[in-house]
C-alpha positions as CSV (number, residue, x, y, z in Angstrom):
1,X,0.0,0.0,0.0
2,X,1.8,3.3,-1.2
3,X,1.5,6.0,1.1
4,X,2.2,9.6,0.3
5,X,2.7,12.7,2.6
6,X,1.7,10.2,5.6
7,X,-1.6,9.8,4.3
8,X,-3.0,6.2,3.2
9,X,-5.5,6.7,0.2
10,X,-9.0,5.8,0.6
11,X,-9.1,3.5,-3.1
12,X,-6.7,1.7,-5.1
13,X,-5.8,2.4,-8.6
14,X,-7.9,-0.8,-9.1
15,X,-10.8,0.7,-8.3
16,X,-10.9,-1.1,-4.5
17,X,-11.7,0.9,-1.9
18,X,-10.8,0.9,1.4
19,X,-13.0,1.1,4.9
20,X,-12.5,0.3,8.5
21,X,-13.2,-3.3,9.5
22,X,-15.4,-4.3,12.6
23,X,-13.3,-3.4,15.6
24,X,-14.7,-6.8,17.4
25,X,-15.2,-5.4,21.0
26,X,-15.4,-2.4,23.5
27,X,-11.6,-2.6,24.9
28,X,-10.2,-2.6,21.3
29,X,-12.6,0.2,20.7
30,X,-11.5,2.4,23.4
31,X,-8.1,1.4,22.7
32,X,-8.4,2.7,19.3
33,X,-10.0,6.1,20.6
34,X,-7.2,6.5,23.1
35,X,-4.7,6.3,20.3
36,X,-6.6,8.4,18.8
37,X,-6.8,10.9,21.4
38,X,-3.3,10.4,22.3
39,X,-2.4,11.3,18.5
40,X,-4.6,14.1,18.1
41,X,-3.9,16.1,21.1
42,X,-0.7,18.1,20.0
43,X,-3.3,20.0,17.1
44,X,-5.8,20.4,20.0
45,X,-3.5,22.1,21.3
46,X,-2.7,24.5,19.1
47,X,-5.8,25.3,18.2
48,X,-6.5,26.0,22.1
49,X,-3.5,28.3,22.3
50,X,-4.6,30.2,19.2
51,X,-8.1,30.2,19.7
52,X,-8.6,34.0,20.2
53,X,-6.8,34.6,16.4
54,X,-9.5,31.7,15.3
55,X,-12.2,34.0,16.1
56,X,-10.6,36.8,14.3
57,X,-10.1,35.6,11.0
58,X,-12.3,32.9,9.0
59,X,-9.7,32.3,6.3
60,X,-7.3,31.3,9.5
61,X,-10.2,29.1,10.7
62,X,-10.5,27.5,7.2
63,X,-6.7,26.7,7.5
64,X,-6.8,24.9,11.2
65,X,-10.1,22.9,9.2
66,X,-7.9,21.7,6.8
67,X,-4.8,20.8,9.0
68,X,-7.1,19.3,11.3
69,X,-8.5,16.9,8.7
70,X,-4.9,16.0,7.0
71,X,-3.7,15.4,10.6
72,X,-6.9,12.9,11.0
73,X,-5.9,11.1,7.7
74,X,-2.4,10.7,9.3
75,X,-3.6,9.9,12.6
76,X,-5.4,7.0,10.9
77,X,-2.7,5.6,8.7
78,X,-0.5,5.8,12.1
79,X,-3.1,3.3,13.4
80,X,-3.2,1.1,11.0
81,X,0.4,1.0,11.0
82,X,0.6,0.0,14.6
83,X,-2.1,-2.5,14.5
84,X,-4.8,-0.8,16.2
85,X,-7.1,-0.3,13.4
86,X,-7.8,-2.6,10.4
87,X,-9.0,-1.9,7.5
88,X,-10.5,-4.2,4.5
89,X,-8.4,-4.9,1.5
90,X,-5.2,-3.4,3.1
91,X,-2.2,-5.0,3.5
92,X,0.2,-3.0,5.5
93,X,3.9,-4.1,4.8
C-alpha cells in the first residue's frame, strides 16, 4: 500500500476501496480512541493556544479545518500502522 505525505489513500488504482473493518469489542474500541486521542492532542492544542486569532479571521479558521483533517488522515494511517485499526483490502507491509 503506497503512502504519500503520511496519508493512506481511501481507493486503489484498481478501483478497490478501502473502509475500517469491525473493531470486534469495547476494549479494542476504546483502545483505538485513546490512540486516537493520544495522536490528536498536539493539534488540539494548538488550536487551544490560538483560539482567540481563530475568532478573528475565518480564512485562519479554514486553514486549522484543513490541518485538522490532514492530521486525521495521518492519525489513521498511524493506526493502522501499529495494528490498532484494520481496514479491508489493506495490506500493510
Amino acid at each position: 500500500m503506497p503512502v504519500k505525505l503520511g496519508v493512506m489513500p481511501r481507493r486503489c488504482a484498481c478501483g478497490a476501496e478501502f473502509e475500517w473493518a469491525p473493531m470486534g469489542g469495547a476494549g479494542r474500541v476504546a483502545s483505538v480512541l485513546a490512540a486516537l486521542v493520544l495522536l490528536m492532542s498536539p493539534l488540539f492544542m494548538l488550536i487551544w493556544m490560538a483560539r482567540s486569532l481563530l475568532q478573528d479571521s475565518i480564512v485562519l479558521y479554514v486553514v486549522a479545518l484543513v490541518i485538522g483533517l490532514y492530521w486525521f488522515r495521518v492519525c489513521e494511517t498511524l493506526l493502522v500502522r501499529f495494528g490498532l485499526l484494520r481496514m479491508e483490502g489493506v495490506e500493510v507491509k
